[in-house]
KOLZAVEX-276658 format. One line per 5 residues: number of its first residue (from 1); their letters; for each residue x, y, z of C-alpha. Coordinates in Angstrom, 3 decimals. Last residue first. Layout:
REM KOLZAVEX-276658
NUM = a = X,Y,Z | ... .
END
This chain:
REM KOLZAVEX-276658
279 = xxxxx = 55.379,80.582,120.077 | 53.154,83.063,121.845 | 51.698,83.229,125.471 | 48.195,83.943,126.160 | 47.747,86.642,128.585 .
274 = xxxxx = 46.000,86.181,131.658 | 42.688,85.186,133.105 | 41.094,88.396,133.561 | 37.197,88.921,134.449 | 34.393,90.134,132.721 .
269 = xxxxx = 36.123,91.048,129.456 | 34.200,87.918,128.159 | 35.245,84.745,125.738 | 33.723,81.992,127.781 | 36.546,80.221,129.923 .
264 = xxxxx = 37.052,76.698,129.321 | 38.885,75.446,132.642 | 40.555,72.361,133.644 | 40.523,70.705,136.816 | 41.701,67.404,135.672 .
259 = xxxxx = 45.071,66.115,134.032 | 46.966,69.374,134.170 | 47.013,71.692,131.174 | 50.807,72.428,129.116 | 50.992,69.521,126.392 .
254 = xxxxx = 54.375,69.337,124.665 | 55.444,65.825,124.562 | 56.480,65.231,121.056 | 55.212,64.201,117.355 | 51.487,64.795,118.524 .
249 = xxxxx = 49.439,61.730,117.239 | 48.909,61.780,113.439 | 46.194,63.147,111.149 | 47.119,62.358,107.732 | 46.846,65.769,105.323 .
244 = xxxxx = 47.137,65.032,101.608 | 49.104,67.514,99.587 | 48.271,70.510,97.698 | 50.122,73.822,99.640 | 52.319,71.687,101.838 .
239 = xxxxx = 53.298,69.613,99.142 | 53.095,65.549,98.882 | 51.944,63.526,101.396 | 51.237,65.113,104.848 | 52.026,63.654,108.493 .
234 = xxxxx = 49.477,65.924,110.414 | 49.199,67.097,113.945 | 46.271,69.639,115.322 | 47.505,71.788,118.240 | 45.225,73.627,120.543 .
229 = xxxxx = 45.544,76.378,122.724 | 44.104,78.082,125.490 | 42.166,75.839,128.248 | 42.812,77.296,131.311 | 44.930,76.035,134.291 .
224 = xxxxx = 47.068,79.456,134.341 | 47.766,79.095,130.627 | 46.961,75.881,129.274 | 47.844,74.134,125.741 | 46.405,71.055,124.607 .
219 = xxxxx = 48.306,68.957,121.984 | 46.108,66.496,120.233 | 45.268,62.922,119.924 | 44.804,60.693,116.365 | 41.467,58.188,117.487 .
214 = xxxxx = 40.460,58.885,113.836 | 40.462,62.168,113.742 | 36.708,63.234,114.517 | 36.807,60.810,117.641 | 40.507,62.144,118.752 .
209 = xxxxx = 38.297,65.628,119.677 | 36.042,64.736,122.148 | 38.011,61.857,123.855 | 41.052,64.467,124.025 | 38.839,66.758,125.855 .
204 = xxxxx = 37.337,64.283,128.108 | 40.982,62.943,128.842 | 42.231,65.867,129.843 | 39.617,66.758,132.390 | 37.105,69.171,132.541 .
199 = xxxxx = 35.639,72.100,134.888 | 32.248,74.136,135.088 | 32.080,76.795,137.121 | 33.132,80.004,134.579 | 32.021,78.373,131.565 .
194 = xxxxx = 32.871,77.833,127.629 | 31.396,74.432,126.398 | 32.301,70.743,126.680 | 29.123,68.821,126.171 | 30.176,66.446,123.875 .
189 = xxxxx = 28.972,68.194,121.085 | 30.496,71.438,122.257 | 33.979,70.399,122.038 | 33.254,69.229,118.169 | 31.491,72.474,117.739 .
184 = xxxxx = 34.345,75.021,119.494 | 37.299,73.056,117.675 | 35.831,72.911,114.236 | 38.941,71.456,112.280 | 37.437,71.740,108.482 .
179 = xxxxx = 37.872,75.757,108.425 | 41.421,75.387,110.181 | 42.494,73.333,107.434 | 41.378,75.718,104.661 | 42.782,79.270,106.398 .
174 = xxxxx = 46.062,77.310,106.949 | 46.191,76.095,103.022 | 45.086,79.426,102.148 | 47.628,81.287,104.672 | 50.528,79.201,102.970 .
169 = xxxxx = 49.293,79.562,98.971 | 48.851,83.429,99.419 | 52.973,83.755,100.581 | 54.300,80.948,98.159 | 53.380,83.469,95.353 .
164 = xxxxx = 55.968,85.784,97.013 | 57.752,86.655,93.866 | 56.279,84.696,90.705 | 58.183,81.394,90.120 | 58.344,80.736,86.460 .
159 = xxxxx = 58.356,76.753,87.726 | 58.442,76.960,91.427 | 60.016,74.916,93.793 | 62.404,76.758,93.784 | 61.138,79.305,95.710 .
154 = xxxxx = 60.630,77.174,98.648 | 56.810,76.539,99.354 | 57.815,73.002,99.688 | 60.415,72.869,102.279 | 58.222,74.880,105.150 .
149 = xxxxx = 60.989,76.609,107.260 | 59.682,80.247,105.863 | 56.276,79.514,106.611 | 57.004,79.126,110.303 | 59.325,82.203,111.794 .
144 = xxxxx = 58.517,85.048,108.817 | 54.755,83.758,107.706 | 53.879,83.112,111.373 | 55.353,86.753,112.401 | 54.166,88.349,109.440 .
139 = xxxxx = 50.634,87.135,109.875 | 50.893,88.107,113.723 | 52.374,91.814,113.015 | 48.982,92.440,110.506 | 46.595,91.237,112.510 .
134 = xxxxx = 47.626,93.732,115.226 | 44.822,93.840,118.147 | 47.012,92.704,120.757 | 45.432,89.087,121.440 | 46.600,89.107,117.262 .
129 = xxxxx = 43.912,87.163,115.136 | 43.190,84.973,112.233 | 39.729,84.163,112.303 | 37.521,86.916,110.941 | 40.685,89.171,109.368 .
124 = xxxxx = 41.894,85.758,108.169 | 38.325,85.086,106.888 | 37.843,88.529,104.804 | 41.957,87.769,103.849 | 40.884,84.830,101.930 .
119 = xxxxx = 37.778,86.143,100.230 | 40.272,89.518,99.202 | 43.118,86.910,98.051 | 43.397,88.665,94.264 | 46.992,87.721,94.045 .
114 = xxxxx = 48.181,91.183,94.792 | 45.651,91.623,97.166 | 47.559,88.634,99.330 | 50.372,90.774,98.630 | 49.198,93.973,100.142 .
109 = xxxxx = 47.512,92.105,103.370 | 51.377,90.355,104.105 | 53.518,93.659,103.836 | 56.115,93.014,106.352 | 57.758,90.200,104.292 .
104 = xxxxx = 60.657,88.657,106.062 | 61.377,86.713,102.474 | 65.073,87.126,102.943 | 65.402,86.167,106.052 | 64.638,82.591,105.116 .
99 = xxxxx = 64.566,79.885,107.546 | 62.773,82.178,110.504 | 62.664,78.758,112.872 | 63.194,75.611,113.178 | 61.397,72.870,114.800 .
94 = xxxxx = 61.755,70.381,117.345 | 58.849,67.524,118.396 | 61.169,64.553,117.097 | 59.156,64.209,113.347 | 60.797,68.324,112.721 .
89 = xxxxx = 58.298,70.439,112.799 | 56.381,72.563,109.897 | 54.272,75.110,111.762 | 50.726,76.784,110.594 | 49.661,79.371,112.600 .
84 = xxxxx = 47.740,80.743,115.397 | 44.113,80.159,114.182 | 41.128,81.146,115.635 | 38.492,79.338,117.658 | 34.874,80.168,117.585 .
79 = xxxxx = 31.700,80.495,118.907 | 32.158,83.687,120.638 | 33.891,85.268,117.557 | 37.740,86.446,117.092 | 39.389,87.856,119.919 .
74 = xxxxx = 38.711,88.203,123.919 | 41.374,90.241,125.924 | 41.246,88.343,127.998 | 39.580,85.331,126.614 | 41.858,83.704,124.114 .
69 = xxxxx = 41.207,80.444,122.817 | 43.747,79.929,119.976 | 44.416,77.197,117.240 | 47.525,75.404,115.988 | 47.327,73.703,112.405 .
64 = xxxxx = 50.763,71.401,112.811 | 52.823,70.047,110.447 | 54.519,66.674,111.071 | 58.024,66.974,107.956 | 59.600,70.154,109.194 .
59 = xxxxx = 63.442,68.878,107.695 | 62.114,68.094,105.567 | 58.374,68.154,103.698 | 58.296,66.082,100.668 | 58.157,66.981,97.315 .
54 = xxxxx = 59.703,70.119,96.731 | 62.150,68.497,99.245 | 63.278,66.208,96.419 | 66.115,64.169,97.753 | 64.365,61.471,99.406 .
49 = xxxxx = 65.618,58.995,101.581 | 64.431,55.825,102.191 | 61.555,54.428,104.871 | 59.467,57.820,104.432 | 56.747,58.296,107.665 .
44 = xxxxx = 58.433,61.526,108.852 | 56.348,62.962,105.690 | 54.285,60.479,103.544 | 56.718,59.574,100.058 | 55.384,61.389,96.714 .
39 = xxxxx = 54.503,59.073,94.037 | 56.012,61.153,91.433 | 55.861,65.239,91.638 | 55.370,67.969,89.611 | 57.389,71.214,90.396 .
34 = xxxxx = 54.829,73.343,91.333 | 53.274,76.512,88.892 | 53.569,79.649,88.339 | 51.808,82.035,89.877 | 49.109,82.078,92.542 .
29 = xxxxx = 48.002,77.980,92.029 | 44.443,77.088,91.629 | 44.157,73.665,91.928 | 41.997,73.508,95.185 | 41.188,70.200,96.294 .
24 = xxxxx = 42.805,70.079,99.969 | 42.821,66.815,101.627 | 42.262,66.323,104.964 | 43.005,62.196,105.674 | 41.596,60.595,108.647 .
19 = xxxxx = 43.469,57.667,109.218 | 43.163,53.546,108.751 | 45.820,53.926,105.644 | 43.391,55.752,103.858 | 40.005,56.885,104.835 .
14 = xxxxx = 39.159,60.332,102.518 | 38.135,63.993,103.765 | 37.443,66.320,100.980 | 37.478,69.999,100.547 | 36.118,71.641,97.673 .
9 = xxxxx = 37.331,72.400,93.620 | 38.022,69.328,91.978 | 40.873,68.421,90.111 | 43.042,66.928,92.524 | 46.553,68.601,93.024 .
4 = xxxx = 48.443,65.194,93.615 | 52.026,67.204,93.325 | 51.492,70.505,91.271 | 51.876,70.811,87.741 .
END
């Protein structure tokens, strides 16, 4: 059994500890199934030491649902965001990277088919997208540098562990998170929208998001003074694939735009901005 898999089949947001929590009720697991787990300790939050990392997420213990804006060349829909990745980082703002050579899987769409994924990769194809037009090369590159380095979706973690079951359950859990982090309507409630004139300032696009996460802030990212990227953090409880998601304020000082001035480009050929660069 998995750790705090609930039993009900949606998404559910719950108050605890004064935070947003994101927790994911899905229970169906690709193979076998996770080691179960007893009152799992909240990652880079834990006050003693725990030797279960099927449990708890170490060294990558603040996990972060990143999101891209990209305009030239435009990808993904109008009205919409899409997702970078989904990295585990260490609770200091460093990470590691490409843990596991040995699941470098270059075949990502066959073995999400494999495990019957066809809804899942219909939204990855949708949301999940390469500036350079390969879908493909960007889901083995997050899978390969990030998913790898997630303790949890080790191996052995696994009881009768079925070969690159951990593969589905890390682009589900991303795909899930992404769908309940609505970067384009939360911005556009409070009246930040895509424009060529029109200019914002840090603090109006921090105020417009921290209010759906409990006053938790975000990493913005900038390229050439333009809005590009945006970095959700979360201490999580329990598994990676199953566990509950605590928003949390950015575990380091990475944010890239300048305190006013900024632009939010419309997604348009019409004029070039610049390449968005990759982690």
């Amino acid at each position: 059994m998995a750790c705090g898999i609930p039993s009900i089949n949606k998404l559910a947001r719950l108050a605890f500890g004064g935070a947003q929590v994101i927790l994911n009720n899905n229970p169906t697991v690709s193979g076998g199934s996770l080691q179960a787990c007893s009152n799992p300790q909240l990652s880079c939050q834990n006050t003693t030491t725990v030797e279960n990392l099927c449990c708890f997420n170490h060294p990558g213990g603040q996990l972060l649902l990143t999101q891209f804006w990209d305009t030239h060349p435009p990808t993904g829909p109008e009205d919409s965001w899409t997702i970078h990745g989904l990295w585990p980082d260490h609770c200091d703002g460093t990470f590691d990277a490409s843990c596991d050579h040995r699941r470098n899987h270059r075949n990502i769409t066959q073995i999400l088919r494999a495990f019957g994924k066809h809804e899942l990769l219909t939204d990855m194809h949708m949301y999940w997208k390469d500036w350079k037009g390969n879908d493909e090369y960007l889901w083995q590159h997050e899978f390969s540098k990030h998913g790898t380095c997630i303790s949890t979706l080790n191996p052995e973690c696994y009881d009768e562990y079925e070969p690159t079951q951990e593969v589905p359950e890390f682009f589900q859990r991303a795909v899930d998170l992404f769908k309940d982090l609505p970067t384009y309507q939360w911005l556009a409630e409070a009246g930040i929208e895509p424009s060529w004139t029109k200019r914002y300032t840090v603090h109006e696009i921090q105020a417009a998001l921290s209010k759906h996460r409990n006053g938790s802030t975000v990493t913005l990212g900038c390229r050439r003074g333009a809005l590009d990227e945006i970095w959700y953090h979360f201490n999580v409880r329990g598994s990676a694939q199953y566990g509950q998601y605590l928003a949390s304020d950015p575990d380091g000082m990475k944010s890239r735009c300048p305190d006013f001035g900024i632009k939010y480009l419309p997604k348009s050929t019409g004029r070039v901005v610049g390449s968005t660069k990759r982690r």
